[in-house]
C-alpha positions in Angstrom: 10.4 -10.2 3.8 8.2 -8.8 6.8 5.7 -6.2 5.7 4.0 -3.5 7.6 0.4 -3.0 6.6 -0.5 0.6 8.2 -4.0 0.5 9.7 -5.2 3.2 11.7 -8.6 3.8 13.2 -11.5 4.2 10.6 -9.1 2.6 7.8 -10.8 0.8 4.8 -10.9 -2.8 5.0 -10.3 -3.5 1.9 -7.1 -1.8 1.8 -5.9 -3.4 4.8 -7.1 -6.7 4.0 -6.5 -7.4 0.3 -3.3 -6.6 0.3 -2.3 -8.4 3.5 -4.1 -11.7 1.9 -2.1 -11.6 -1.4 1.1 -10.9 0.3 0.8 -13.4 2.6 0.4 -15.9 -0.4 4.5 -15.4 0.5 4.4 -17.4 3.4 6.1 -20.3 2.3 9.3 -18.2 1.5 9.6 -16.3 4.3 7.1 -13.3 4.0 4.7 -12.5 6.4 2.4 -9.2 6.1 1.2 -7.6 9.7 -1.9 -5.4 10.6 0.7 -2.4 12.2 -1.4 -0.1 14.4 -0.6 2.8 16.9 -3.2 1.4 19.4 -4.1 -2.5 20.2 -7.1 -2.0 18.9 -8.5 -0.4 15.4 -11.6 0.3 13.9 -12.7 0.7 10.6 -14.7 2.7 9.0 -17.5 0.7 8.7 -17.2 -0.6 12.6 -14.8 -3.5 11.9 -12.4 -3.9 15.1 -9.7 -6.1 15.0 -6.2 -6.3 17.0 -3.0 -5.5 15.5 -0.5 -8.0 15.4 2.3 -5.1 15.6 3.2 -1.0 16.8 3.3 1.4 14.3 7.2 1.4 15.4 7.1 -1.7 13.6 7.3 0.1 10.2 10.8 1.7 11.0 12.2 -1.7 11.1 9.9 -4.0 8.0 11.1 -4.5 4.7 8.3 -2.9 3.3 5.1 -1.0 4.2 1.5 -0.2 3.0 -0.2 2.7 3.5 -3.8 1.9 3.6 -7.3 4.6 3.5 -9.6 5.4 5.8 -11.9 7.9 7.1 -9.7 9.8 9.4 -7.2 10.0 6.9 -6.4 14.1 6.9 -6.7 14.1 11.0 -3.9 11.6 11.2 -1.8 13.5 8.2 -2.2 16.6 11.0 -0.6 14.8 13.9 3.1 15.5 13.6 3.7 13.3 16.5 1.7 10.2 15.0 4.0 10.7 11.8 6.9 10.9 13.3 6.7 7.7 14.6 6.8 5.8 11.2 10.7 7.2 9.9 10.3 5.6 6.7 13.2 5.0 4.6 12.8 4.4 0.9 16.6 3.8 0.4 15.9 0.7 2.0 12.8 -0.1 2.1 9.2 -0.4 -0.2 6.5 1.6 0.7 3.2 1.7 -1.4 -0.3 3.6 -0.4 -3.4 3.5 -1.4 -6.4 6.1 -1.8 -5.8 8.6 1.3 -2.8 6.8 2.4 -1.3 8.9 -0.1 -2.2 11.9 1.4 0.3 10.4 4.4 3.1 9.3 2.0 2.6 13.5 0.9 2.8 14.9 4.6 6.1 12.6 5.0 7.8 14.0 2.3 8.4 10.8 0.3 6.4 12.0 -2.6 7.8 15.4 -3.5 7.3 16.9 -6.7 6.6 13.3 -8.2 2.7 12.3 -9.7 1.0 9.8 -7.4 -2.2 7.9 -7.6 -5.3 8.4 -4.9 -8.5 7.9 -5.1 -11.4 10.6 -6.0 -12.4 11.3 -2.6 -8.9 12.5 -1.4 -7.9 13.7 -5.1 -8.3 17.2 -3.8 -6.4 16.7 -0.4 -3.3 15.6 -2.2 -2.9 18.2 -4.8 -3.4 21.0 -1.9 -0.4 19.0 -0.3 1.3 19.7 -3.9 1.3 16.3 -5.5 0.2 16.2 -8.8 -2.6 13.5 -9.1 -2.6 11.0 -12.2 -5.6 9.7 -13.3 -4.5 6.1 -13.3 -4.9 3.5 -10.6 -0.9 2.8 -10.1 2.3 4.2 -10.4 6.0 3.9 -9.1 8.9 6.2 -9.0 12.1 3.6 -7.4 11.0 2.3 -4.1 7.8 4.4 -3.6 4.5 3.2 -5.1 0.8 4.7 -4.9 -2.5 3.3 -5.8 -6.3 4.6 -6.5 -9.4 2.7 -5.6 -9.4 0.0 -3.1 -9.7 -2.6 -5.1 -6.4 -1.7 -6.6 -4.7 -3.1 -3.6 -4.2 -6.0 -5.4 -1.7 -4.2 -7.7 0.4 -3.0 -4.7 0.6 -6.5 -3.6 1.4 -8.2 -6.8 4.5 -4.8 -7.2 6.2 -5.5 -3.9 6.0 -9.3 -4.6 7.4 -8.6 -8.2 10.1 -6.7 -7.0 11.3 -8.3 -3.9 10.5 -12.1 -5.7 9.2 -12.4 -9.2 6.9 -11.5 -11.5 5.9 -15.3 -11.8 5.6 -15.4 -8.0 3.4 -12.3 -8.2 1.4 -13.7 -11.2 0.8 -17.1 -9.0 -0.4 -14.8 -5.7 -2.9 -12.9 -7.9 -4.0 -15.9 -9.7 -5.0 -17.9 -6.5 -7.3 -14.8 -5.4 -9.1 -14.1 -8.6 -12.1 -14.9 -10.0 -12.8 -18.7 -11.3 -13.1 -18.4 -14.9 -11.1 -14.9 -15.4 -7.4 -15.5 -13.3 -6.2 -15.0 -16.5 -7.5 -11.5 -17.2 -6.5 -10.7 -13.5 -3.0 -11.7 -14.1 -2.7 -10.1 -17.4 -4.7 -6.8 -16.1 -2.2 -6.7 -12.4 0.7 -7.7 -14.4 0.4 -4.7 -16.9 -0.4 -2.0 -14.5 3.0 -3.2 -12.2 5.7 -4.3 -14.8 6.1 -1.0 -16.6 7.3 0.1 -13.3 9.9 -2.3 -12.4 13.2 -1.3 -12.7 14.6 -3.5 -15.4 11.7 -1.7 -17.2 12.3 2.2 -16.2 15.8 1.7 -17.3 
């Protein structure tokens, strides 16, 4: 399972970060999550800069990819050129974003008329893209998952894992992150916000 973890200039390190920590929990069966850049070099948003460890053309090929925030969010969801170098494919893979990255998911067209999740800053962006915004912190429809507030990166982790592995193997990433003292509730709170969405569950 190799997983492209969109990170573009001024991006939100927890977005980037979280996510790519929990997933990688996968390691020992075969998963590995990737900082996937259009330049060698990013910056975030609070003057973070790291190296990618692969192209943004990367993301055509991956099993999955997250869509992270940042503060140049609605410049990058203008540059037609920069989008068009992702061709994301939902029929085959999982794609998730979080806070603004939702805006991008929108200005790709994988959205539609469906609800998604952001977060309050880029609430109004998205619904003048024509997505209705729910005001919970996850949601999926099939293959295509969205998240609000950058700590809720740990719920797009823990869906992919659920999906692509287990729900036990999603319970065991999430619990090795959390909190001494409450992994419980952090299973039990991830857990419930992802497995209503799961397939067996929708049907």
């Amino acid at each position: 399972m190799q997983i492209a973890v969109l990170t573009f200039d001024g991006f939100n390190e927890l977005d980037s970060f979280v996510a790519a920590v929990i997933l990688n929990r996968m390691s020992a069966k075969g998963w590995a999550a990737h900082i996937t850049s259009p330049t060698p070099l990013v910056t975030s948003m609070n003057g973070v800069t790291v190296q990618r460890q692969k192209p943004l053309e990367f993301a055509r090929e991956a099993d999955a990819v997250l869509i992270g925030s940042g503060i140049r969010t609605r410049e990058i969801a203008e540059d037609t050129a920069l989008l068009a170098r992702m061709a994301l494919d939902p029929a085959r893979q999982l794609i998730g974003a979080q806070c603004s990255g939702t805006l991008l998911l929108a200005r790709l067209g994988l959205i539609g008329d469906l609800p998604a999740c952001t977060d309050l800053t880029t609430k109004p962006w998205v619904i003048s893209a024509g997505v209705r915004v729910l005001d919970t912190p996850f949601v999926a429809h099939g293959n295509v998952a969205t998240a609000g507030g950058c700590l809720a990166a740990q719920y797009l982790a823990a869906w992919m894992i659920a999906r692509r592995a287990s729900t036990q193997d999603a319970a065991a990433a999430i619990e090795y992150v959390a909190p001494v003292g409450q992994k419980e509730a952090y299973i039990h709170q991830a857990l419930a916000a992802v497995v209503p969405f799961l397939p067996e569950n929708r049907a």
